[in-house]
C-alpha positions as CSV (number, residue, x, y, z in Angstrom):
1,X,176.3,287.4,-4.8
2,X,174.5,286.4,-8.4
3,X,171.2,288.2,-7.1
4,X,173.2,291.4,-6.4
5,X,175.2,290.9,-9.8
6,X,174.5,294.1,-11.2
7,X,174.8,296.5,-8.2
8,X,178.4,294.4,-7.5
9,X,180.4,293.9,-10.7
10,X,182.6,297.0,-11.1
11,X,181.6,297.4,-15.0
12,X,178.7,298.4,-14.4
13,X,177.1,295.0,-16.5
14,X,173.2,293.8,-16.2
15,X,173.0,290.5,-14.5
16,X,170.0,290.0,-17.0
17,X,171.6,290.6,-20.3
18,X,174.8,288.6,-18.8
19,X,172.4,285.8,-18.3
20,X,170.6,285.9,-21.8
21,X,174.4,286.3,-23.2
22,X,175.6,283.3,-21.6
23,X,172.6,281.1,-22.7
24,X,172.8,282.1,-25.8
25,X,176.3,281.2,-26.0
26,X,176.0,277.9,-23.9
27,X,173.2,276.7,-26.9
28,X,174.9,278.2,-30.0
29,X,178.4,276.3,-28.4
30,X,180.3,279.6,-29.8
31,X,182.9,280.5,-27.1
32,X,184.1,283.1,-29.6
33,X,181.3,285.4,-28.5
34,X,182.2,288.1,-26.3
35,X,179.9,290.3,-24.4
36,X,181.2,294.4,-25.3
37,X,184.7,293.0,-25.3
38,X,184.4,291.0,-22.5
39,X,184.2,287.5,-21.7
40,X,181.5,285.9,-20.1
41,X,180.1,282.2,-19.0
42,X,178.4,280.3,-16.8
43,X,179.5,277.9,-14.4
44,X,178.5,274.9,-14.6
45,X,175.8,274.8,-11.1
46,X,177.4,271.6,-9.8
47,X,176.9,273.0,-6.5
48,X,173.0,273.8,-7.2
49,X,173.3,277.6,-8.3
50,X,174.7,278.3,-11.5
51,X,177.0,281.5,-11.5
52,X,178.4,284.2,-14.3
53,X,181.8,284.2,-14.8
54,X,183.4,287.8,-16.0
55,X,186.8,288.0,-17.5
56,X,188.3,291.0,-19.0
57,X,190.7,290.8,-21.7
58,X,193.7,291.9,-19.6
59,X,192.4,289.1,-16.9
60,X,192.3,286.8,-19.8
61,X,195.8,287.5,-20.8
62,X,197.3,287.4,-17.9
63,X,195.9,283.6,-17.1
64,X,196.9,282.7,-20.4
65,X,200.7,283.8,-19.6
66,X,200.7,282.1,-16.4
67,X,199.1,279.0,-17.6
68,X,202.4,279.3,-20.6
69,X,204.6,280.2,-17.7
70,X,203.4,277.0,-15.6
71,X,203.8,274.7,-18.6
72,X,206.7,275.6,-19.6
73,X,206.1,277.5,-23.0
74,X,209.0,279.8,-24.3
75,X,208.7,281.3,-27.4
76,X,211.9,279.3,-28.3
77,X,210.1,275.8,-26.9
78,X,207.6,273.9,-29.7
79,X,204.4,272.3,-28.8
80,X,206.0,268.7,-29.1
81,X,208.4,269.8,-26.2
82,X,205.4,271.4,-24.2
83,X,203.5,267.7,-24.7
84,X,206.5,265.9,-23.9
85,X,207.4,267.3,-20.5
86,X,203.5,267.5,-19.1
């Protein structure tokens, strides 16, 4: 899949700047970065081959609801009763 990066992903990215992107941000340690709006890192290459992950701010907001959802986060719950019932 990571050799036919560019001819797959559906936003029509460059699996050579995505690479030289996510370098830069693995050395400069600023996850803050985003790539034309759009996240992007590298996994880790546990398994050998390391691989570009792409997340779109929608996709991004949607995990972040669902990991509040799974925790238990309410707007009317505080942080201390979040820790408290992990």
């Amino acid at each position: 899949m990571m050799d036919n990066l560019t001819a797959y992903n559906t936003l029509g990215l460059n699996k050579d700047d995505l690479i030289h992107f996510a370098l830069k941000v693995e050395k400069t340690r600023d996850f803050t970065t985003r790539f034309n709006g759009i996240n992007i890192g590298m996994s880790s290459g546990t398994s050998g081959n390391k691989g570009i992950i792409i997340t779109t701010k929608k996709r991004r907001e949607l995990h972040q609801s669902n990991v509040c959802f799974k925790i238990g986060f309410t707007k009317n719950a505080s942080l201390r009763d979040i820790w408290e019932n992990i």
